[in-house]
C-alpha positions as CSV (number, residue, x, y, z in Angstrom):
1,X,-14.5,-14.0,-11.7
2,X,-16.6,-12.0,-9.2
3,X,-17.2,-8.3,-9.2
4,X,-16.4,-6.7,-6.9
5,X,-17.4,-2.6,-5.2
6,X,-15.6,-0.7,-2.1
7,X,-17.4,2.4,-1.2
8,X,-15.5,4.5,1.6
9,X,-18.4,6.2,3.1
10,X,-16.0,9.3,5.1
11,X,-17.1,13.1,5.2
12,X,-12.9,13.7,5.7
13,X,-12.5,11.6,2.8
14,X,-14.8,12.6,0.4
15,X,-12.7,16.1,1.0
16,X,-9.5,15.2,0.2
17,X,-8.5,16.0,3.6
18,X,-8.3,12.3,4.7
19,X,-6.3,9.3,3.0
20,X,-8.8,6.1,2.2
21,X,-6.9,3.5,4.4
22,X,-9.9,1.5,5.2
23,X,-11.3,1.4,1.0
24,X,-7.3,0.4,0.0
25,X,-7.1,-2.5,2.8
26,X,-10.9,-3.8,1.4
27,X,-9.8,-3.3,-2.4
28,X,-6.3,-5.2,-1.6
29,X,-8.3,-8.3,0.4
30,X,-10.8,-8.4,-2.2
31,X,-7.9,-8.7,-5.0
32,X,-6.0,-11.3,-2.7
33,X,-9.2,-13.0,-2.4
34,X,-9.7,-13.5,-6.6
35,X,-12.2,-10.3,-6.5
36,X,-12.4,-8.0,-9.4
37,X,-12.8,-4.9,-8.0
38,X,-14.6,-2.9,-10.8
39,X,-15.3,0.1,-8.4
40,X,-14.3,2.2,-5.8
41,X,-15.9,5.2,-4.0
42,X,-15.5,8.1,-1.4
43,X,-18.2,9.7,-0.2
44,X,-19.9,12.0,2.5
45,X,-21.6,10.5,5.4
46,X,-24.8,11.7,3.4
47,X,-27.7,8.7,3.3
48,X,-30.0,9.8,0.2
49,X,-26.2,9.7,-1.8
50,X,-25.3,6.4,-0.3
51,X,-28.8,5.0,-1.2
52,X,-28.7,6.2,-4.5
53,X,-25.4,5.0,-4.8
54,X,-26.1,1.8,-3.8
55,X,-29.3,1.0,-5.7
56,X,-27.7,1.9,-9.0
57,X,-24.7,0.0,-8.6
58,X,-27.0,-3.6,-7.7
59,X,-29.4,-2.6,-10.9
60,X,-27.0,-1.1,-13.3
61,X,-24.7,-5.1,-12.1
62,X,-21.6,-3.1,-11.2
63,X,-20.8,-5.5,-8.8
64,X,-21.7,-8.8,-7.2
65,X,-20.1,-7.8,-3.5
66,X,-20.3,-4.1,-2.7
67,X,-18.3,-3.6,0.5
68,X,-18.6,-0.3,2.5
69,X,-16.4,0.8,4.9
70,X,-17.4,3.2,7.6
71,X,-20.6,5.2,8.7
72,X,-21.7,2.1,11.2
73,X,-21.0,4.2,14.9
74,X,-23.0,6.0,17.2
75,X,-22.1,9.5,15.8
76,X,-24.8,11.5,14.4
77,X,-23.2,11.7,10.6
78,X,-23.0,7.6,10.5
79,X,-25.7,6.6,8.3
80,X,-24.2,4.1,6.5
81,X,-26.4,1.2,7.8
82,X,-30.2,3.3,7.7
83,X,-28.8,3.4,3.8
84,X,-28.0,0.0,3.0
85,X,-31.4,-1.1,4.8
86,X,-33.2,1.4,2.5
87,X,-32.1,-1.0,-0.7
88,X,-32.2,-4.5,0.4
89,X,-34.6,-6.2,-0.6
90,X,-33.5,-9.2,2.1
91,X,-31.0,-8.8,5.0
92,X,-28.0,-11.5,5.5
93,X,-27.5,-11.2,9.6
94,X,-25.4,-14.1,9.7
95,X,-22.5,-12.1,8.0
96,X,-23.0,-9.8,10.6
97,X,-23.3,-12.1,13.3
98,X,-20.0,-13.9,12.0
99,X,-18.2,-10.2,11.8
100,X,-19.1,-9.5,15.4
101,X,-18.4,-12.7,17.2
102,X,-15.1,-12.9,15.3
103,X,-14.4,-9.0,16.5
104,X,-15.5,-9.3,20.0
105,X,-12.6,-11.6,20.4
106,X,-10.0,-8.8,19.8
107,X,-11.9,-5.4,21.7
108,X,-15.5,-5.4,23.1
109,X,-16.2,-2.5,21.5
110,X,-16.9,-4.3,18.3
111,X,-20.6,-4.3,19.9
112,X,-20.8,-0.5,19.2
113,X,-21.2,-2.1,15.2
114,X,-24.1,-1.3,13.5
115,X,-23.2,-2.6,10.6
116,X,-26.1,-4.2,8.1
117,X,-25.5,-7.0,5.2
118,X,-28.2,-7.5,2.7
119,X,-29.0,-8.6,-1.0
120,X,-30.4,-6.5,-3.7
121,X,-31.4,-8.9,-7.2
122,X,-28.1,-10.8,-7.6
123,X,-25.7,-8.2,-5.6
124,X,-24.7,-8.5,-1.5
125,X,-23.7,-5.5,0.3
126,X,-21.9,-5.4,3.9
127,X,-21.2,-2.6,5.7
128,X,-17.9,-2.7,7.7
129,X,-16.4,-0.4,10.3
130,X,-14.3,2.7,9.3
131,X,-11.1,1.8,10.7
132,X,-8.6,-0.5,8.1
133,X,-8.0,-2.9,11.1
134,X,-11.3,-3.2,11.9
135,X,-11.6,-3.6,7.8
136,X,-9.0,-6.7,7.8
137,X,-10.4,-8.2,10.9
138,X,-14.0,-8.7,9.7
139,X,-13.2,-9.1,5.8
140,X,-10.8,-12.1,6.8
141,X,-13.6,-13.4,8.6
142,X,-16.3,-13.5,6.3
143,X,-14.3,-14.1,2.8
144,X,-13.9,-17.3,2.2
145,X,-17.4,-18.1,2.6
146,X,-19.0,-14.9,0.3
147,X,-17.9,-16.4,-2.9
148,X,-20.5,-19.5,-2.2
149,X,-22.9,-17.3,-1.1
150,X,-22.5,-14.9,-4.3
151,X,-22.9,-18.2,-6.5
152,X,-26.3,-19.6,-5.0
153,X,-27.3,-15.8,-5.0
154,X,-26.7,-16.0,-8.9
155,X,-28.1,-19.2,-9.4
156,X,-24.8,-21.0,-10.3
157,X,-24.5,-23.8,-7.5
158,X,-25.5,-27.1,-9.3
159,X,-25.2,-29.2,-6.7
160,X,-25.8,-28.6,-2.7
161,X,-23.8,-30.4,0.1
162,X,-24.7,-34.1,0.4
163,X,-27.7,-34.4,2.7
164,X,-27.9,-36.9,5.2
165,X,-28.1,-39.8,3.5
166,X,-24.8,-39.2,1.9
167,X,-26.4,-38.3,-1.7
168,X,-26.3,-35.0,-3.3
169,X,-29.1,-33.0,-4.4
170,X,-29.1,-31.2,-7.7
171,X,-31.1,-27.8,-8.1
């Protein structure tokens, strides 16, 4: 089973003065999606925390799939993305791409997203909006094809799809 990490990334939250809507709809889709989610996090809209954060959950192997949800606007306190791109080692656009086509079709503000996904050693980390709708819509998306990505990350794909001449090729 895959590991999974939702880190709600919220200066209201971290303060107790606003429920995690957005890090409980991740952690449920996650779960529905045959996730373990091994850890969950609030924290200030503060980047060096994020970062460190971040880097010690993909080297201590916390998780597989570290999912943050907000910090990815246009205010000044949303950092969440300059974090993420601090650790990765290697970004994964096309999980953003896919997030913001898929969005775009419900508001045209999904084009405000800054949102990042990138690996570190054998974890991937995506950044998703702040909202728990905006959470659903681009989780749903993108879930059903992270747990192939997570097992070519990890080295675990044997075979790949059959190339053109109808034959599979082994790794």
């Amino acid at each position: 089973m895959l590991k999974a990490a939702v880190i709600t990334v919220s200066d209201q939250g971290a303060a107790g003065l606003r429920e995690d809507k957005s890090g409980e709809a991740a952690k449920r889709l996650l779960e529905e999606g045959g996730y373990a989610v091994t850890a969950y996090r609030v924290l200030p809209d503060d980047e060096d925390q994020l970062a460190e954060t971040l880097s010690a959950m993909c080297d201590e192997g916390l998780a597989d799939l570290i999912i943050t949800t907000g910090g990815t606007g246009f205010s000044r306190r949303d950092r969440t993305p300059e974090a993420t791109l601090r650790v990765i080692e290697r970004q994964a656009g096309g999980i953003v791409q896919a997030m913001l086509f898929h969005s775009l079709k419900t508001t045209p503000r999904a084009m405000l997203s800054r949102a990042v996904a990138g690996l570190r050693g054998e974890t991937l980390i995506v950044n998703l909006p702040g909202s728990p709708k905006a959470v659903e819509e681009n989780l749903s998306c993108i879930l059903g094809s992270l747990g192939h990505g997570l097992e070519v990350l990890k080295g675990e794909v044997k075979e790949c799809a059959p190339a053109a001449g109808g034959e599979s090729r082994r790794r």
